[in-house]
N, C-alpha and C positions, 0 to 999 in steps of 0.2 A: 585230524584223522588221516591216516595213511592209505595214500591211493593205490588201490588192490589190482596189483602187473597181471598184465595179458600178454601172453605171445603174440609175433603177430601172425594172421592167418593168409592162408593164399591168395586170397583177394587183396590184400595189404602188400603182399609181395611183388604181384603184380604192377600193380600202382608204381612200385618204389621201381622197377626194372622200367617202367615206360618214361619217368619224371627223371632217373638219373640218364636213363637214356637218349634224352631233350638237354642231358645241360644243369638241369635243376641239381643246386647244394643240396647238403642232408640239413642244411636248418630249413629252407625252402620245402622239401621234401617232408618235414617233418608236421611242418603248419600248416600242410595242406591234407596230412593225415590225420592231424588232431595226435600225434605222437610225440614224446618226449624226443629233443635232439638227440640225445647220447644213445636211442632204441635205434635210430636212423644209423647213426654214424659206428654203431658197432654191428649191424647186418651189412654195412657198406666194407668194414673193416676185411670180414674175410675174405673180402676179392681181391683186395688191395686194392680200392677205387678202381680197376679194372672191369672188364666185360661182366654185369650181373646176371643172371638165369635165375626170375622167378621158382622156377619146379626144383629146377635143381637145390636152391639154399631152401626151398620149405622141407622137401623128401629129406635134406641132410637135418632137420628139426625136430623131424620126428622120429620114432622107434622104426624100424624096418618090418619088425614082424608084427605089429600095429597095424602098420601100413598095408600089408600083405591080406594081412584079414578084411578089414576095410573095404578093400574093393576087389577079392575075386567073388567072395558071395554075392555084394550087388548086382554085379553085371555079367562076369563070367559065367555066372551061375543061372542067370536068364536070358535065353534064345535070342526070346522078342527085345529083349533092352540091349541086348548086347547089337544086337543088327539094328535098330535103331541108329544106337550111339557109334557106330560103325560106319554108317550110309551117312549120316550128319558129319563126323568128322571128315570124309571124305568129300563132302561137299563145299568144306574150308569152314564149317558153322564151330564159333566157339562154345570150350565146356560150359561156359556158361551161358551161351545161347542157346545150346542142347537142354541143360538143364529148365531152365525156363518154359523151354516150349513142352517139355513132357510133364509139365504142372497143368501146363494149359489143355495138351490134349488128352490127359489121363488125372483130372482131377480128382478120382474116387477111388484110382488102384496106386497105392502106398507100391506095391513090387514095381512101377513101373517111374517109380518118382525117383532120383539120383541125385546129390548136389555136384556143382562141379571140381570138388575138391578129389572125389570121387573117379570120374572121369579123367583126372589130371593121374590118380594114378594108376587105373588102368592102364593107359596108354604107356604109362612108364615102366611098371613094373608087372604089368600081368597079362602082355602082349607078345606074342611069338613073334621072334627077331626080325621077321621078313613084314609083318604086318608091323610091330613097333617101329620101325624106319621111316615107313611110308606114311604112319598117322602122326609122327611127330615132324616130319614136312610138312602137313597142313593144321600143325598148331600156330595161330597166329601169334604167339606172345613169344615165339623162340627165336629170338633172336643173336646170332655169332657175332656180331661188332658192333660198337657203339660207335654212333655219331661225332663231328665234329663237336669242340665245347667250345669254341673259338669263335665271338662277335665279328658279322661283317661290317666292312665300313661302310657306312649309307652314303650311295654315290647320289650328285644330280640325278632324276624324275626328267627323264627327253621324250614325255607325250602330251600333244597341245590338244589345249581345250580339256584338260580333266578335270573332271568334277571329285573332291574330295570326298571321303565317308565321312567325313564331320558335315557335310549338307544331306547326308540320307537322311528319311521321314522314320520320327523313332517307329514307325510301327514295321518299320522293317528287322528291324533290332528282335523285337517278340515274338517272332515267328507265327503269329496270332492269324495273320493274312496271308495267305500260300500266294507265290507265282513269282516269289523273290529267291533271287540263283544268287552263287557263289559259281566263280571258275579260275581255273588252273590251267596247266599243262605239266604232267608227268615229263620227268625228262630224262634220256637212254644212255648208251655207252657215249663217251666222250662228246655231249651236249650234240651227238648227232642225228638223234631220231624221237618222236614225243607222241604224245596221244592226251588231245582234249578233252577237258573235266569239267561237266558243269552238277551242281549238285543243287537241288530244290530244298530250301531252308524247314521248310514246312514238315517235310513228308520224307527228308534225306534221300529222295528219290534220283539216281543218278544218270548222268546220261555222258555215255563216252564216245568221244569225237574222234575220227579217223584222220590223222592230218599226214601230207608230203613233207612237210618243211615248217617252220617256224615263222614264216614272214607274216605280215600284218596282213595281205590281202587271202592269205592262205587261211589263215584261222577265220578274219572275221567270215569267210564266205562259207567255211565250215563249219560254223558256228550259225549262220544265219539257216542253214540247211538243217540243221537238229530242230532249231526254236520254232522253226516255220512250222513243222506238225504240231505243236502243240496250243489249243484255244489259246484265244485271249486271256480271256481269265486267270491263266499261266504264266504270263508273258508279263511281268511286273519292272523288275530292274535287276540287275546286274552286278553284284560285288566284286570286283577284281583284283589282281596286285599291281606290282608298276610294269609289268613285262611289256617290252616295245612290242610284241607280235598282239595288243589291243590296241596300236598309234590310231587304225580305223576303227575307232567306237563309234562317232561322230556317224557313220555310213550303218554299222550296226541297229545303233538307236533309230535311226531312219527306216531302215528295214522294219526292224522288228518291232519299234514304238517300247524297248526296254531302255530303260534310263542307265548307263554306266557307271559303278561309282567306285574310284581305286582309292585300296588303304595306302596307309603311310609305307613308308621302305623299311622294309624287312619287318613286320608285323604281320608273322601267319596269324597270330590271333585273334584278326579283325575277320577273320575268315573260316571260322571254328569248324563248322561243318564239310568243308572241302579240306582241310586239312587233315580230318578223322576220317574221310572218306578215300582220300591219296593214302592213307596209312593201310589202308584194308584196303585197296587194290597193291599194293608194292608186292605185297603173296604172291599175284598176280603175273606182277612184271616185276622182280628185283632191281633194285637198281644197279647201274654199269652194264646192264643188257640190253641188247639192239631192240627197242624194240618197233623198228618197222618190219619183223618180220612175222609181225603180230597183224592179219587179214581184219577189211571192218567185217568181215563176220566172226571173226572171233571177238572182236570185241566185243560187239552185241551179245555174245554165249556171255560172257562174263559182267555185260551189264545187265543182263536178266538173271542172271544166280546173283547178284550180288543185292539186287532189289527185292527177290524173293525171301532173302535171308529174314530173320525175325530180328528185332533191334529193341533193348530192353525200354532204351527212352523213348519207345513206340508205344510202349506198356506191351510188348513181346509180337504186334503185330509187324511186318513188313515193310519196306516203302514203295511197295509196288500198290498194295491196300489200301493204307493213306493215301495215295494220289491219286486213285480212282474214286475214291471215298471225297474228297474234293473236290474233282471235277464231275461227279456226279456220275460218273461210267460213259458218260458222251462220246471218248473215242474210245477204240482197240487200240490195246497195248500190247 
């Protein structure tokens, strides 16, 4: 029986702009869509394996005056949904975290419900020039350049005493038990300015570090000063990479009684969480940008909008929710 072709839709598009934008072939790309190769490698075609733009190659997919229809009656045509989806995108919340949550807080009014394929072309085709500018700045999935495609070469691991993520306890792995971190550090124009990332497995709940410098005794003391507010019960272990500015975990663990465990080199993916969370702060901070001229209060403004955000593998709640939810409401956040 012959398998009955689907185009693919925005949400597919998506995908293939973030996965070629990692690196990922179109056979790669394809088995992770559940799509035939040759569907991959001829949406790939028209860029010339160059820079993709989800919006832009679906809008080229479909009918323009389709599209027109589509969505100025949804949204241009309602006050309330249009200022909505207005104040949300402006908040950096994606179409389809907008969409989501107007499920959630308008379960019973159909006029107030949008999908985000909808939103997508609002924002593209039925926005006045001065506002379509500024809301397609805070679409996260628009991206101008793609990434290196080019493997680094795994140098020696120069941090003593580390404890490998092949000895973490699998229940860290399942996120089942909250108080287990990942962290990072975001890093600025010409490797000379950065800002602290630890992110709570559980609850994606993030928390951003104001650092001077990269040195070992700078982060871990900076790092010690985040964990210190938060119970015990928070305070589990530590997933890292190999970056020399953790050589003091040893001092770390002591402090803070978290266990440190670094993945192998160059393995973001032993790290999933902080790496999806470094991707949604870069809106944030671009990279190639200074950014110590980023205050730790501004960073806090952007670690509380980014926690307050809704997150679909939340099931559309927060991780500001989740974590209090958690820890029972015991501190102010």
């Amino acid at each position: 029986m012959k398998t009955k072709f689907t185009r693919l839709n925005l949400a597919e598009r998506i995908q293939i702009e973030k996965l070629f934008d990692k690196g990922l072939s179109a056979s790669a790309i394809a088995v992770l869509l559940g799509r035939h190769k040759s569907t991959i490698t001829r949406e790939l075609k028209k860029t010339h394996y160059k820079t993709y733009l989800a919006i832009n190659a679906h809008i080229r997919s479909v009918k323009i005056c389709s599209a027109k229809n589509y969505g100025r009656s949804k949204i241009s045509g309602n006050k309330k949904l249009y200022d909505y989806v207005v104040k949300h995108l402006r908040k950096t919340w994606s179409p389809e975290q907008i969409s989501l949550s107007l499920k959630k807080k308008f379960p019973n009014q159909k006029h107030m419900q949008t999908s985000h394929e909808t939103i997508y072309y609002f924002v593209y085709l039925h926005s006045k020039k001065s506002l379509k500018e500024e809301l397609i700045k805070q679409l996260r999935q628009q991206r101008k350049t793609r990434g290196s495609r080019h493997t680094k070469a795994v140098r020696d691991v120069k941090i003593p005493d580390r404890t490998s993520i092949d000895e973490r306890p699998e229940e860290v792995k399942g996120r089942q038990i909250p108080g287990h971190w990942e962290g990072d550090l975001i890093v600025g124009k010409e490797h000379g300015s950065y800002i602290g990332t630890l992110v709570e497995r559980s609850s994606r709940y993030v928390i951003l570090v104001h650092l001077q410098n990269k040195e070992a005794a700078t982060v871990r003391k900076a790092f010690e000063q985040e964990l210190a507010k938060l119970p015990k019960i928070m305070r589990k272990s530590l997933t890292y990479d190999n970056g020399t500015e953790m050589a003091q975990h040893k001092l770390l663990t002591k402090t803070t009684k978290m266990k440190v465990y670094f993945t192998h080199p160059y393995s973001p993916w032993e790290r999933p969480t902080n790496e999806n969370t470094n991707g949604l702060l870069r809106d944030y901070f671009p990279k190639g940008t200074d950014l110590s001229v980023h205050s730790k209060a501004h960073l806090k403004k952007v670690q509380k909008e980014l926690n307050e955000r809704p997150r679909k593998v939340l099931d559309v709640r927060s991780p500001i929710e989740v974590f209090k939810e958690l820890i029972l409401d015991k501190i102010p956040l």
